[in-house]
Each structure stands twice: as structure tokens, then as C-alpha cells.
C-alpha positions as CSV (number, residue, x, y, z in Angstrom):
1,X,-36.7,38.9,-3.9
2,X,-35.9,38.1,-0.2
3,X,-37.5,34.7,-0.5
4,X,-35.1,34.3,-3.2
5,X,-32.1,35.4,-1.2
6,X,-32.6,33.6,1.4
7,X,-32.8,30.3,-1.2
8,X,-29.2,31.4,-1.9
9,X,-28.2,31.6,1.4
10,X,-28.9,28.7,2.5
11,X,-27.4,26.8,-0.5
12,X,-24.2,28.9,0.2
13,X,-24.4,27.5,3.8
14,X,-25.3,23.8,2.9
15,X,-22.6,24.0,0.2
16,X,-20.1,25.1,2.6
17,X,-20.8,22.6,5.4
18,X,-20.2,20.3,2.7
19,X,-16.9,21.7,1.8
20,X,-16.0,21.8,5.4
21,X,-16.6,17.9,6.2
22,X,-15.9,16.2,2.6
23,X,-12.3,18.1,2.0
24,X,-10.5,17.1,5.4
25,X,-11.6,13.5,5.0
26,X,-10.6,13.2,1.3
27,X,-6.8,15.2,1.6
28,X,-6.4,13.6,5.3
29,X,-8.0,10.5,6.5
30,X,-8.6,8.4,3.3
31,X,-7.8,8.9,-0.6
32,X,-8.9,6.8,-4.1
33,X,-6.9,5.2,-5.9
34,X,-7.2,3.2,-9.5
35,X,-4.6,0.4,-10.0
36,X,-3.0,0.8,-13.1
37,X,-1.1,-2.2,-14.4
38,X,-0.6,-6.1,-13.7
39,X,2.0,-5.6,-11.1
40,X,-0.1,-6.7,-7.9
41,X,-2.2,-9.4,-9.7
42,X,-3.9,-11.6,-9.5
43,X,-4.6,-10.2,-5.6
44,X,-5.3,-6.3,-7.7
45,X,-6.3,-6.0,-11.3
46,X,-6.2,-2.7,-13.9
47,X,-8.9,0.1,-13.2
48,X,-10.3,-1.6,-9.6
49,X,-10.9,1.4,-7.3
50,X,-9.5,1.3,-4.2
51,X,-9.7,4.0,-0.5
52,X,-6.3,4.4,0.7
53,X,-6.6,4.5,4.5
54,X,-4.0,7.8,5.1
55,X,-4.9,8.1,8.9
56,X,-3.0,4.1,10.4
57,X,0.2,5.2,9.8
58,X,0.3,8.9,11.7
59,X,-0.8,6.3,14.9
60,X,1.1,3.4,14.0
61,X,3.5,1.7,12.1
62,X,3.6,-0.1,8.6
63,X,3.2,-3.7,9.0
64,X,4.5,-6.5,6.9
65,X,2.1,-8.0,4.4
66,X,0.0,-4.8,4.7
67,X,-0.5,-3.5,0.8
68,X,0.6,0.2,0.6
69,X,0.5,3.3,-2.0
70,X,3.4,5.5,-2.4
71,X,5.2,7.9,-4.2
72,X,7.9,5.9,-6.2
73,X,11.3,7.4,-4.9
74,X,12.6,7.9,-8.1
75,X,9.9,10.1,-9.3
76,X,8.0,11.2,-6.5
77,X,4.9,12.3,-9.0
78,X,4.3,8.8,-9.5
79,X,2.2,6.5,-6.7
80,X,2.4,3.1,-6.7
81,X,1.1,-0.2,-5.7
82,X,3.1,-2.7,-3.4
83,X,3.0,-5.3,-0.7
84,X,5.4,-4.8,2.4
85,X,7.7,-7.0,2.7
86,X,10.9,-6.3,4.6
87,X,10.6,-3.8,8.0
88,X,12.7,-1.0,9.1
89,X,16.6,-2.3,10.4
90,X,15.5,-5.7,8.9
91,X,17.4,-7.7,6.1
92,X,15.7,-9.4,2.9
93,X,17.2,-11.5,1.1
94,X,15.8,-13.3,-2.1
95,X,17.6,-16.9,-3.2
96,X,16.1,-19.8,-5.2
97,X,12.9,-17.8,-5.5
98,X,12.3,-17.7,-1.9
99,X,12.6,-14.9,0.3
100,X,14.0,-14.8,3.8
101,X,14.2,-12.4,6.3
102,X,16.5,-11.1,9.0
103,X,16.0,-9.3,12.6
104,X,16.9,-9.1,16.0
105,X,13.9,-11.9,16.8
106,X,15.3,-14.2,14.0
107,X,19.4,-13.5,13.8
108,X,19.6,-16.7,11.8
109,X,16.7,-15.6,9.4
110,X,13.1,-17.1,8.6
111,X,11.8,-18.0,4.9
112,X,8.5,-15.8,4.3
113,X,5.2,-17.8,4.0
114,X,3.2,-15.6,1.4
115,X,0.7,-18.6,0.9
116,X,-2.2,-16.4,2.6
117,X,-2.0,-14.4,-0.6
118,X,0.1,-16.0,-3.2
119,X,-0.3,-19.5,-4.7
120,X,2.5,-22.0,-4.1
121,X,3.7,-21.8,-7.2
122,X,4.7,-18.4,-7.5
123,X,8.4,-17.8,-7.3
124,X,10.0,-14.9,-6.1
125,X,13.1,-14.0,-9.0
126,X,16.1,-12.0,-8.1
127,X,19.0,-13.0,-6.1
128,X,19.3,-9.8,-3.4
129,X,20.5,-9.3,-0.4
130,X,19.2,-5.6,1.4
131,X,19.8,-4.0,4.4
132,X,17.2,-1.9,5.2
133,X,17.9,1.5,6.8
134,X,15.8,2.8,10.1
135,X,13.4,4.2,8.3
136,X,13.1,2.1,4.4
137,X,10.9,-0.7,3.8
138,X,11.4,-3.6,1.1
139,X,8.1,-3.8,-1.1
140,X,7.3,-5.9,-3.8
141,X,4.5,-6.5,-6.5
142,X,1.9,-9.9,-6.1
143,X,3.3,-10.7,-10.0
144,X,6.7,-10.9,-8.9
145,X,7.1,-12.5,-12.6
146,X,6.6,-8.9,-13.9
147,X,6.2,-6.5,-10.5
148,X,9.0,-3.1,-10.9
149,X,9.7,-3.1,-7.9
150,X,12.4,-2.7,-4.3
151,X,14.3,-5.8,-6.4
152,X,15.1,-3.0,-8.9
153,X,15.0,0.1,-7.7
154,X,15.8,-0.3,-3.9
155,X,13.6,0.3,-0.5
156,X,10.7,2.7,0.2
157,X,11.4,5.5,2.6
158,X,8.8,5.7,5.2
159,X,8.0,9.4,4.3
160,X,6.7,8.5,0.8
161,X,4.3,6.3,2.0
162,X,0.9,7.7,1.6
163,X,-1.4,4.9,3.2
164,X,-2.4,1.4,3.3
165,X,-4.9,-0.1,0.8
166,X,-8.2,-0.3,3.0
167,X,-11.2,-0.8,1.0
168,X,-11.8,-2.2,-2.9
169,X,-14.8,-0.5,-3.9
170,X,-14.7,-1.2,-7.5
171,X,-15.7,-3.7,-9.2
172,X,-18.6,-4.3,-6.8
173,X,-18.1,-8.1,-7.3
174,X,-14.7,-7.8,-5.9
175,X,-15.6,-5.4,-3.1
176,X,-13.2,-6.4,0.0
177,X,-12.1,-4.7,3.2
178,X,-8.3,-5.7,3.3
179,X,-6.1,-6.3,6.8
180,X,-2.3,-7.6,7.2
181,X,-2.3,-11.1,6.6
182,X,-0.6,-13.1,10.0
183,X,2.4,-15.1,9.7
184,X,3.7,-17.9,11.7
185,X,7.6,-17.2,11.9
């Protein structure tokens, strides 16, 4: 009988050292995520499995390009899928299926090169203008043919924004650690 209790205890101490390490990472440094839908295609496709990095954005701040998941502000029990487009104080505005941006660095504006991640062909429909507040950010979907998205339902406050895609995991084909892409402004 001890032999056996001591078999229990240590499964109760191996399970709980388990607990203790896996359940901080998964709730506070990264997170999976499916994509559901055809909004970020053909860059993210239905049912790929993706780890949200949740950590980047307690040290730094969201950068533009830089594909995030949130909770959609109108229902917050909703995440989505979205690429960040327009920063914090700046304004976007979309016109002839181009997108251009204003901000204190570029006071007469800048049309944004997506070319990194979109092909040339893919225009950007809508005619906005948005001021975004100190704390919102303008995201949009990779379809922007069918992507719900800031064009419709306004900007993404900062506090809704879970993390940043890091990793696709799923399909293995497809696997892909994912950065910002650079710009030349």
C-alpha cells in the first residue's frame, strides 16, 4: 500500500508542476487561435492554427503591418483576425482603392505600399476618411474585396487587442513565423 501511495504522490506532484508551468504560458504569454473565414486570405486561410504572441504588446507597442487578434468592439465575445493598418493620432484615408496615411512625420500624407503582402492588383474599396483617437487603431482584412472590417465598423481600441499573430502551426506545410513587414514611406 505505501509503494502505491507514494505512486500517487508523485503523479499529484508531476501533475501539478505541469499545471504550474503550462497554465501561465497559455492565459499570459501566448494563446491558439483557428482562423475562421476568408477575410485575411490569401495571406490566412479557414481552420489554419495559429499562437497568438499576448506578451509584445505589455512591452511595446502595436506596429503597422503587424497582424493582430482582438475582441471585435461591437461584441467583445467575438475575436478577430486583422492587419494593422492606421496608428494611434494617425489619419487613414481610403480613395480610388488606395490607402493613404497621415501623421506628424508625413503632414501632407503617404500612399501605403502593401506589396510585401498583397498582390498589385488588389484594391482597397471604400471611400473613408478616419481620425484615429490616442489610443484606436485602423485594421483591415488581406481580402479587402470581402474583409468586415474598421471600413465598417470603425477603429480598434488598444484595450481589446489580445496579441499579435506569431506563429502558423497548422497546416504544417504552411508553417511560418510572422514579423511586421517594413515599409519605405
Amino acid at each position: 500500500m505505501k509503494k502505491f501511495l507514494l505512486f500517487v504522490w508523485e503523479i499529484v506532484k508531476i501533475t501539478a508542476i505541469t499545471l504550474a508551468i503550462i497554465v501561465p504560458v497559455r492565459y499570459f504569454l501566448i494563446q491558439p487561435f483557428f482562423v475562421k473565414g476568408a477575410s485575411m486570405e490569401p495571406n490566412f486561410e479557414d481552420g489554419q492554427y495559429l499562437v497568438v504572441d499576448e506578451i509584445s504588446y505589455r512591452l511595446r507597442a502595436p506596429e503597422r503591418g503587424e497582424v493582430i487578434i482582438f475582441h471585435y468592439p461591437l461584441d467583445p465575445s467575438q475575436f478577430y483576425i486583422k492587419r494593422i493598418i492606421g496608428l494611434p493620432g494617425e489619419t487613414v484615408e481610403i480613395f480610388e482603392g488606395r490607402i493613404k496615411i497621415f501623421n506628424s512625420q508625413h503632414a501632407l500624407g503617404f500612399i501605403l505600399d502593401e506589396s510585401g503582402y498583397l498582390s498589385g492588383d488588389v484594391k482597397t474599396y471604400g471611400d473613408t476618411k478616419v481620425i484615429l483617437g490616442e489610443n484606436d487603431f485602423f485594421v483591415l482584412g488581406d481580402n479587402r474585396q470581402f474583409s468586415y472590417d474598421s471600413r465598417r465598423w470603425g477603429a480598434v481600441p488598444a484595450d481589446k487587442i489580445t496579441g499579435k499573430v506569431w506563429v502558423r502551426a497548422w497546416p504544417l506545410q504552411t508553417a511560418e513565423v510572422f514579423a511586421a513587414p517594413q515599409y519605405s514611406y
